[in-house]
C-alpha positions in Angstrom: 60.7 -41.5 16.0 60.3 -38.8 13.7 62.9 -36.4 12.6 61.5 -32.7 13.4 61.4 -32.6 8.5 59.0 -34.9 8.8 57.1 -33.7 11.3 56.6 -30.1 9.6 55.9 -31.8 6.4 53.0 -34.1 7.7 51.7 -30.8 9.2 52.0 -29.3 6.4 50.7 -31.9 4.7 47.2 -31.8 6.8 47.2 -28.0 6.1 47.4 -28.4 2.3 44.9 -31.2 2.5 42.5 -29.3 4.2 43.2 -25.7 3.0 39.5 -23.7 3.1 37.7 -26.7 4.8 36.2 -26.1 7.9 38.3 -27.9 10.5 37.0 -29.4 14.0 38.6 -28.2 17.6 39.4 -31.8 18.9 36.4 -31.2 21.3 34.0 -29.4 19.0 31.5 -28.7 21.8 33.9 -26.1 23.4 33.6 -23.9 20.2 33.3 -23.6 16.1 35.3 -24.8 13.6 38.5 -22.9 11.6 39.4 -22.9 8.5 42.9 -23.0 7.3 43.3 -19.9 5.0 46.4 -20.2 3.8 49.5 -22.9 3.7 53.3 -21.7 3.1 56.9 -23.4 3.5 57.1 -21.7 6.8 53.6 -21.4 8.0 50.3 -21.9 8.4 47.2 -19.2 9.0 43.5 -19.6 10.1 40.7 -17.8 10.4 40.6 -17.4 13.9 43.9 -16.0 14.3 45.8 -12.7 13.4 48.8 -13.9 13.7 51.1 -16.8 11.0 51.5 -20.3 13.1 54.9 -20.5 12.4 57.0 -23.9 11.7 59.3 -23.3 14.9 56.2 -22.7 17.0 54.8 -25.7 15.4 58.5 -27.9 16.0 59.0 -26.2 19.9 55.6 -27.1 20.7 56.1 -31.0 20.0 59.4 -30.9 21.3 57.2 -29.6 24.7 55.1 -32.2 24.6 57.7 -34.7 23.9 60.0 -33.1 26.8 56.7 -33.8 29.1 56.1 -37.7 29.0 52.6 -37.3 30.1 49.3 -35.5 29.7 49.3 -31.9 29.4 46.2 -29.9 29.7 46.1 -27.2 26.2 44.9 -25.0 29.1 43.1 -22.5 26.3 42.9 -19.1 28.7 42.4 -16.1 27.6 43.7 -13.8 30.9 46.0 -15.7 33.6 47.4 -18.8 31.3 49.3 -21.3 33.7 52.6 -21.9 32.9 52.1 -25.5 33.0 49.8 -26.0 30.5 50.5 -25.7 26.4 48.6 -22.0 26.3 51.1 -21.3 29.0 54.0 -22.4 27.3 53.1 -20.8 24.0 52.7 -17.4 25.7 56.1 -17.4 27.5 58.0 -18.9 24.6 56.2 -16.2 21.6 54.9 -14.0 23.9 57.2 -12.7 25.6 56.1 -14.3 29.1 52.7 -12.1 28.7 49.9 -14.4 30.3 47.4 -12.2 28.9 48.5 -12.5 25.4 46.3 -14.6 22.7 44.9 -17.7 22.9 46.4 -19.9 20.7 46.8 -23.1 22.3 42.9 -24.6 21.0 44.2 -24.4 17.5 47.8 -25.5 17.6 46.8 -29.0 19.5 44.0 -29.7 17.6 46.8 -29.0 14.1 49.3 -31.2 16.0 46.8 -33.8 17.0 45.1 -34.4 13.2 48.9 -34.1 12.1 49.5 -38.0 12.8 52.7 -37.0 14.3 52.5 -38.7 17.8 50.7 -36.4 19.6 47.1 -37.8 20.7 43.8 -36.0 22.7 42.1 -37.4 25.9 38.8 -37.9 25.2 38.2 -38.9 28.6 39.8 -36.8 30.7 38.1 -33.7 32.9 39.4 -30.8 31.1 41.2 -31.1 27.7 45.1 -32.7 27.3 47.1 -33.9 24.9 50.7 -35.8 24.9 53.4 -37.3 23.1 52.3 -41.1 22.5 55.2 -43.0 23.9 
């Protein structure tokens, strides 16, 4: 299993690698690509977001899915995120419980996902999920 070091420095290592390239939502017929604009030590940022994706966002949101031992729907909702779903936990952990808050969840799994890290997308599932491969 890998240590939460290497975990941020094969995300990190997908960032750098793909710095300015236009980047695929893990179901691109849901939306358009992002592009990573720019790769630090501590985060990452993207063109769709205002906001730095920060390595402890990054590290809670695997430990999440690892704490979960099953599918979890990214659950991508704008207004009224449920609390069960990654979007969900993302707003109540970094935004202050605020349901309503960004959206943030497409673009975090489909990081974690392309990250080789453990964390794999259902292709076949109704709605989109991801996990922590056991």
């Amino acid at each position: 299993m890998l240590g939460q070091d290497e975990v941020w420095e094969r995300i990190l290592n997908f960032a750098r690698s793909n710095e300015g390239k236009a980047v695929a939502l893990l179901n691109p017929s849901k939306g358009s690509p992002f592009t990573i604009t720019e790769v630090s030590e501590n985060y990452i940022r993207i063109n769709k977001l205002p906001i730095k994706m920060t390595k402890n966002m990054f590290l809670d949101i695997y430990d999440y899915l690892k704490s979960r031992r099953g599918w979890v729907e990214i659950g991508a909702r704008r207004v009224g995120a449920s609390p069960d779903t990654v979007e969900g936990f993302i707003k109540m952990k970094f935004f202050n419980g605020n349901v309503d808050a960004l959206s943030t969840a497409t673009w975090f799994a489909a990081i974690l996902v392309y990250s080789n890290i453990g964390i794999e997308f259902n292709h076949k599932a109704k709605g989109q999920k991801i996990r922590f491969k056991i």
